[in-house]
N, CA, C and O atoms as a GROMACS GRO file, in nm:
protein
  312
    1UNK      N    1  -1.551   1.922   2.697
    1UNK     CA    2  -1.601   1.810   2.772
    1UNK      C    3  -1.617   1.849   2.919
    1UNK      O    4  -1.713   1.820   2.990
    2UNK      N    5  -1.512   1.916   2.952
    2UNK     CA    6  -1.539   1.964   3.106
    2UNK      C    7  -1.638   2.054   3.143
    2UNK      O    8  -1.713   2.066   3.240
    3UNK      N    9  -1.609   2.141   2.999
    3UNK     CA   10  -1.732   2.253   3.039
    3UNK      C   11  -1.880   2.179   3.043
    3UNK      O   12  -1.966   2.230   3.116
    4UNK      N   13  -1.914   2.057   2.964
    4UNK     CA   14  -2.038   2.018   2.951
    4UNK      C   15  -2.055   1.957   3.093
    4UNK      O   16  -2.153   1.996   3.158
    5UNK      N   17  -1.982   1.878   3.142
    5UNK     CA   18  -1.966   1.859   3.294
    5UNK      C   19  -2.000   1.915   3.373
    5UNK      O   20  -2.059   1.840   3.451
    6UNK      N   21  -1.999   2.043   3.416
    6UNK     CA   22  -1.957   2.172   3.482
    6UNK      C   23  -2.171   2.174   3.467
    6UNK      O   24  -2.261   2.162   3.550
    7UNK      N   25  -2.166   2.195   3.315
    7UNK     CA   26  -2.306   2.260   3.344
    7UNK      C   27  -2.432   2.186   3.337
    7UNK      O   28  -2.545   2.234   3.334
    8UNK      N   29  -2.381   2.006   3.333
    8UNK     CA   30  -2.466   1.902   3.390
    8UNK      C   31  -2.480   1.920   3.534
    8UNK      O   32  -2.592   1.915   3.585
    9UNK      N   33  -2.407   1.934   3.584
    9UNK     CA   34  -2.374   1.895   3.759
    9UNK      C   35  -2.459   2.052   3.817
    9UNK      O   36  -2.535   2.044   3.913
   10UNK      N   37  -2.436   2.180   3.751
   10UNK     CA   38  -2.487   2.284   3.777
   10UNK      C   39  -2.646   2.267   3.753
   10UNK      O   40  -2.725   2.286   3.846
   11UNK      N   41  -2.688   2.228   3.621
   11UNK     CA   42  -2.841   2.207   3.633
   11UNK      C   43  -2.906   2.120   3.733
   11UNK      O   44  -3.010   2.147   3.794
   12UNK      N   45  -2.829   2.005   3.745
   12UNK     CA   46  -2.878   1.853   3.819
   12UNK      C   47  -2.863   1.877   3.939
   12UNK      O   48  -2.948   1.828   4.014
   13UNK      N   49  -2.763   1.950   3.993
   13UNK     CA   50  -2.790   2.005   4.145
   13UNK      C   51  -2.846   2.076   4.189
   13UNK      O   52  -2.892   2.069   4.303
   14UNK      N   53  -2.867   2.204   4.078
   14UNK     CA   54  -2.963   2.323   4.118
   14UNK      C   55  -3.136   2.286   4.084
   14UNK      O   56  -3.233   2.310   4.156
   15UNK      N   57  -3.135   2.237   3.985
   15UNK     CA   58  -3.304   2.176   3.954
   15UNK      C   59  -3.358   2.291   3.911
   15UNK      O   60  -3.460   2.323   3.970
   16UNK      N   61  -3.311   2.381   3.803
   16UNK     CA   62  -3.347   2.513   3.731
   16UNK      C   63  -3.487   2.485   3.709
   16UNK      O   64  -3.528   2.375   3.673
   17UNK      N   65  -3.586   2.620   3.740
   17UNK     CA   66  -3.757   2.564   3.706
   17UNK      C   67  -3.770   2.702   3.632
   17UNK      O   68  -3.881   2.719   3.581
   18UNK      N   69  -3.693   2.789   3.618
   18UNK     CA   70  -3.745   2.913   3.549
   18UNK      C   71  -3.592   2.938   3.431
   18UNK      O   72  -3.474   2.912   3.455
   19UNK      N   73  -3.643   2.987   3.326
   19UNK     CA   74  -3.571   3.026   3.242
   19UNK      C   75  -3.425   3.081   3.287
   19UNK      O   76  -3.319   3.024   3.265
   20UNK      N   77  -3.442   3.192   3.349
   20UNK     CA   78  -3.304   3.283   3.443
   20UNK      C   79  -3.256   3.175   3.490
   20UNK      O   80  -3.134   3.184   3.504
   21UNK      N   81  -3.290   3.097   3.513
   21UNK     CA   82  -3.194   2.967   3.613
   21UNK      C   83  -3.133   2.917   3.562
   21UNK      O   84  -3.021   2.878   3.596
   22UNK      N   85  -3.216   2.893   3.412
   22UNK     CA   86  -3.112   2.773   3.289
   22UNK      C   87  -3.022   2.890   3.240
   22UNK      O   88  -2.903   2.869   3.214
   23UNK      N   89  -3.066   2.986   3.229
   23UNK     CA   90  -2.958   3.119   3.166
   23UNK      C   91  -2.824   3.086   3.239
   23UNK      O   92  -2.718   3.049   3.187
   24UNK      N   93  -2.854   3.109   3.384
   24UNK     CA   94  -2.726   3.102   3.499
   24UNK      C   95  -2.648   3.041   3.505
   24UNK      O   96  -2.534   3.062   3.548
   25UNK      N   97  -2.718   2.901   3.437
   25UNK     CA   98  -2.652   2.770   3.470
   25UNK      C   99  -2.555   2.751   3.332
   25UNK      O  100  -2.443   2.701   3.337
   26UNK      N  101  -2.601   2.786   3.244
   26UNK     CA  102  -2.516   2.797   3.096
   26UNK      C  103  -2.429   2.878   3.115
   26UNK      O  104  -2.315   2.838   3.091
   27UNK      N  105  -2.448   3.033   3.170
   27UNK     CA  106  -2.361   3.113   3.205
   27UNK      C  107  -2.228   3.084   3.273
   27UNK      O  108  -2.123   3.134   3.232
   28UNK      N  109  -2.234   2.996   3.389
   28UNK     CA  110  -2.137   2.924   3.433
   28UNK      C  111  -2.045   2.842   3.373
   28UNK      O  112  -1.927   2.825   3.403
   29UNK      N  113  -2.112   2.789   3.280
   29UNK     CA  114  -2.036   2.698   3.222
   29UNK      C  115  -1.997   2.792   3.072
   29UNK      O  116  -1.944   2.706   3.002
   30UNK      N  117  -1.997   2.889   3.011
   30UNK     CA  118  -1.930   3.001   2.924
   30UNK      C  119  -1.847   3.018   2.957
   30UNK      O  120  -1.753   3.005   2.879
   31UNK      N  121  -1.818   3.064   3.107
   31UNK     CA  122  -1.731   3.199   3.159
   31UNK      C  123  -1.659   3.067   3.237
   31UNK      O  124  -1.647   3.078   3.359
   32UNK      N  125  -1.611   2.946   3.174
   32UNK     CA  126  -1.533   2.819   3.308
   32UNK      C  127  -1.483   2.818   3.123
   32UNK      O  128  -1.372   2.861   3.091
   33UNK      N  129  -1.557   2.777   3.043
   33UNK     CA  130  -1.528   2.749   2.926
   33UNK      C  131  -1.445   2.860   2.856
   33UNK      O  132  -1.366   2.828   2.767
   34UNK      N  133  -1.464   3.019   2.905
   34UNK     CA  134  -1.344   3.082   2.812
   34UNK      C  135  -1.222   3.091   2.942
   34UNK      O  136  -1.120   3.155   2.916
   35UNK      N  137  -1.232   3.049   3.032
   35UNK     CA  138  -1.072   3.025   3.137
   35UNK      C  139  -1.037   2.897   3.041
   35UNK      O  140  -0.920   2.910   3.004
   36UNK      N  141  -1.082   2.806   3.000
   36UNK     CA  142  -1.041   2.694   3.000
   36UNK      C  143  -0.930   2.682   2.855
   36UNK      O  144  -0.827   2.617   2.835
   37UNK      N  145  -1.005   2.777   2.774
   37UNK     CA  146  -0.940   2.792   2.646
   37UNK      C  147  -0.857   2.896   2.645
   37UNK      O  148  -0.788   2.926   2.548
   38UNK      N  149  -0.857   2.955   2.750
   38UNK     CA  150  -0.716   3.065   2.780
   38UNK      C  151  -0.581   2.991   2.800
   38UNK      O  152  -0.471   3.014   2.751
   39UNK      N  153  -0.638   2.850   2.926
   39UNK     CA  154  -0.541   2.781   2.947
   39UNK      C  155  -0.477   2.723   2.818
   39UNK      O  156  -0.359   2.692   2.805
   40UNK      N  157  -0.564   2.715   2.734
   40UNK     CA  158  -0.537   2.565   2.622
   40UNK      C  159  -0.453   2.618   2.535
   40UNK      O  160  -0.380   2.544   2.469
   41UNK      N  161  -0.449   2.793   2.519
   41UNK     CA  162  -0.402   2.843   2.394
   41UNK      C  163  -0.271   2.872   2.512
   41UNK      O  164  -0.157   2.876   2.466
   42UNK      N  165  -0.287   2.889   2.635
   42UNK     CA  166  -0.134   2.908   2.691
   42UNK      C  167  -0.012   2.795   2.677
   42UNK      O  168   0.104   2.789   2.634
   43UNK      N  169  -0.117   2.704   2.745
   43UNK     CA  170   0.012   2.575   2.718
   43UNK      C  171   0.020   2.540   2.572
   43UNK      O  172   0.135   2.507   2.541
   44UNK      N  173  -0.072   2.538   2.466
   44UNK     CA  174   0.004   2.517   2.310
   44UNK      C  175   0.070   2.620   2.310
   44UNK      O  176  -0.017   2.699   2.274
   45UNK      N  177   0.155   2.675   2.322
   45UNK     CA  178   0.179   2.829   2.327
   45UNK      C  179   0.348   2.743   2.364
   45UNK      O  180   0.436   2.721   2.280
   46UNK      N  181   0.350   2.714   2.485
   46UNK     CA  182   0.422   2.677   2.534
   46UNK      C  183   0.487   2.556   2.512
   46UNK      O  184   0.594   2.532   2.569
   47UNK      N  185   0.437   2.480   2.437
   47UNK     CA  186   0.443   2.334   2.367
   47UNK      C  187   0.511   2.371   2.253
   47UNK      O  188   0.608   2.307   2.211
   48UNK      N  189   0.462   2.481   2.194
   48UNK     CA  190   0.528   2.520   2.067
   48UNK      C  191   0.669   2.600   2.075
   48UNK      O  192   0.748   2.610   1.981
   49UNK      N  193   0.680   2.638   2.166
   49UNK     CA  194   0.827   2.762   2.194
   49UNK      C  195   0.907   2.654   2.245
   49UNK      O  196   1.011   2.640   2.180
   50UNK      N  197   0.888   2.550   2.365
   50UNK     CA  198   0.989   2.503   2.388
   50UNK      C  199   1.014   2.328   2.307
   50UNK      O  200   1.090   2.233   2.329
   51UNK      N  201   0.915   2.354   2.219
   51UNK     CA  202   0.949   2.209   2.084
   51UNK      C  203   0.933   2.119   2.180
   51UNK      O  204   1.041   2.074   2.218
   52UNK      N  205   0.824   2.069   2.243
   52UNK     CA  206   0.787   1.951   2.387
   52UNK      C  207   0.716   1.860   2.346
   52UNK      O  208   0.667   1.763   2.403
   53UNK      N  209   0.711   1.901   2.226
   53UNK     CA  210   0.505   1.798   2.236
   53UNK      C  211   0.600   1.631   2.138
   53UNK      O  212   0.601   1.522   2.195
   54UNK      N  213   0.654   1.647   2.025
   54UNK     CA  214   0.677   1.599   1.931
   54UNK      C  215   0.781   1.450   2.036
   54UNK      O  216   0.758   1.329   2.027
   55UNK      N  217   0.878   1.511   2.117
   55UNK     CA  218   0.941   1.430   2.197
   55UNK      C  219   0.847   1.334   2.277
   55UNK      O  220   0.818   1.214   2.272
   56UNK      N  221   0.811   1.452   2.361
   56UNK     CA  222   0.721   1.358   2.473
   56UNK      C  223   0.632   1.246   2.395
   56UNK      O  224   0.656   1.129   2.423
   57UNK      N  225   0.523   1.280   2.292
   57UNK     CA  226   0.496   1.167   2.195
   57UNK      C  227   0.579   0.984   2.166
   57UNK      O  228   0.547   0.865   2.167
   58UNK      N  229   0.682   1.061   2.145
   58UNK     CA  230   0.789   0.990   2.114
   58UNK      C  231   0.820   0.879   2.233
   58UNK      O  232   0.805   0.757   2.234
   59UNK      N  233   0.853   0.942   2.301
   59UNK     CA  234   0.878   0.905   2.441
   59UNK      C  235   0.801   0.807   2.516
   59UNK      O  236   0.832   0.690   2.540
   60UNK      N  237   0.696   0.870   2.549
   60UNK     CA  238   0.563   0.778   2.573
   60UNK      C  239   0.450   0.808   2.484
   60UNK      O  240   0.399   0.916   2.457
   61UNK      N  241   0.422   0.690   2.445
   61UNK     CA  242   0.307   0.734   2.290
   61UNK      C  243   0.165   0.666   2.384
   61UNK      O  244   0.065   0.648   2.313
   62UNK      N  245   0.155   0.642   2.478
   62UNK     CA  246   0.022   0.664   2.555
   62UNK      C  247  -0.038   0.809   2.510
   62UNK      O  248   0.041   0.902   2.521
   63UNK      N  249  -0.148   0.836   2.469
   63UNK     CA  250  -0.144   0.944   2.464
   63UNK      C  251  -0.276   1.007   2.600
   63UNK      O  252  -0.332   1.115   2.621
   64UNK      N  253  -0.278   0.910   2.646
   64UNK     CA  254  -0.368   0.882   2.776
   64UNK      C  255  -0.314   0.930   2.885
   64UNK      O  256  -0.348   1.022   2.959
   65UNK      N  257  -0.219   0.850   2.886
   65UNK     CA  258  -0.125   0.917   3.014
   65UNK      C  259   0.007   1.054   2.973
   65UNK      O  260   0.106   1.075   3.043
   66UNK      N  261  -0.023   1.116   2.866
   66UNK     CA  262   0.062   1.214   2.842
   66UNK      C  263  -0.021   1.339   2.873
   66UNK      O  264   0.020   1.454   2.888
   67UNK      N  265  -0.182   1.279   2.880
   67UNK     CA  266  -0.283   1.408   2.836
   67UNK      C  267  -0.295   1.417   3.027
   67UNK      O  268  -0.347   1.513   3.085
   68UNK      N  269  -0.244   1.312   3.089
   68UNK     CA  270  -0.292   1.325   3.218
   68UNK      C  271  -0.158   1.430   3.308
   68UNK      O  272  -0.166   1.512   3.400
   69UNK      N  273  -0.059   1.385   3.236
   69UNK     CA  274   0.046   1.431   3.310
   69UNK      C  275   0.064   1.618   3.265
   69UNK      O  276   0.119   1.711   3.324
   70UNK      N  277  -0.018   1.607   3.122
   70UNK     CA  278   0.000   1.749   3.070
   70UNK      C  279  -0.064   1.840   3.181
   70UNK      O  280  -0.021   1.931   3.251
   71UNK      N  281  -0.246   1.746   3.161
   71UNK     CA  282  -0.338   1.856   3.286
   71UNK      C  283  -0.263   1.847   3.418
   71UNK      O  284  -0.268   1.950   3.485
   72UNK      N  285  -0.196   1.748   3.468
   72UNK     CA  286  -0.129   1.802   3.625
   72UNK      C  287  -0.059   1.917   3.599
   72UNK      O  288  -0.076   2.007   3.680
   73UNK      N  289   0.023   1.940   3.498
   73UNK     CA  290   0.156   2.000   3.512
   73UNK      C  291   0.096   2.160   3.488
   73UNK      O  292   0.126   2.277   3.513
   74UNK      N  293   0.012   2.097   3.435
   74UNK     CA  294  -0.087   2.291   3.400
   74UNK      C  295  -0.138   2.327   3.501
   74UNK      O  296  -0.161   2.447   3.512
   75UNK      N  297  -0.175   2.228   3.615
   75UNK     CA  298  -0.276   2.296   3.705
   75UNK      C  299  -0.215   2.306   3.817
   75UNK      O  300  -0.275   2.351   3.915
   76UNK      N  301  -0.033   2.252   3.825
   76UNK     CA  302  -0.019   2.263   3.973
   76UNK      C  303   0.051   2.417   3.933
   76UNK      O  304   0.049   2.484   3.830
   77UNK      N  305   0.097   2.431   4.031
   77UNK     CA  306   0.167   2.611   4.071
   77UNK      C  307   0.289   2.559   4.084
   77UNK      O  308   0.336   2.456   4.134
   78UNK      N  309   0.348   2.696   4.001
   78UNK     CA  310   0.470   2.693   3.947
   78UNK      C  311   0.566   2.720   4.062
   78UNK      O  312   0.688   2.723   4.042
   0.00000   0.00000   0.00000
């Protein structure tokens, strides 16, 4: 979803008129899209070793505000 984001906002700002442009603009959004799934397989990774996910569920079953607090906690610095 983000990546499709990423390469709406990249076409719609840039106004691609030649092929290479739409290439570029997809390109961007590939190479955002395999960081993104690096992240995704890190933190399940991490969800799974320290047994987190099943509690927190539990805990607060928003799963709205669990998915929000997950992406902060991934993106701030450790």
């Amino acid at each position: 979803m983000l990546t499709l984001a990423i390469v709406l906002i990249t076409i719609l700002a840039g106004d691609p008129k030649t092929i290479a442009d739409k290439r570029s603009a997809l390109a961007v959004g590939s190479s955002i899209s395999a960081l993104l799934l690096v992240f995704g397989v890190v933190g399940a990774g991490a969800e799974y070793r320290h047994r987190t996910l099943a509690p927190a569920l539990l805990v607060a079953p928003g799963r709205g505000r669990l998915l929000v607090a997950r992406v902060i906690a991934y993106g701030s610095p450790a």
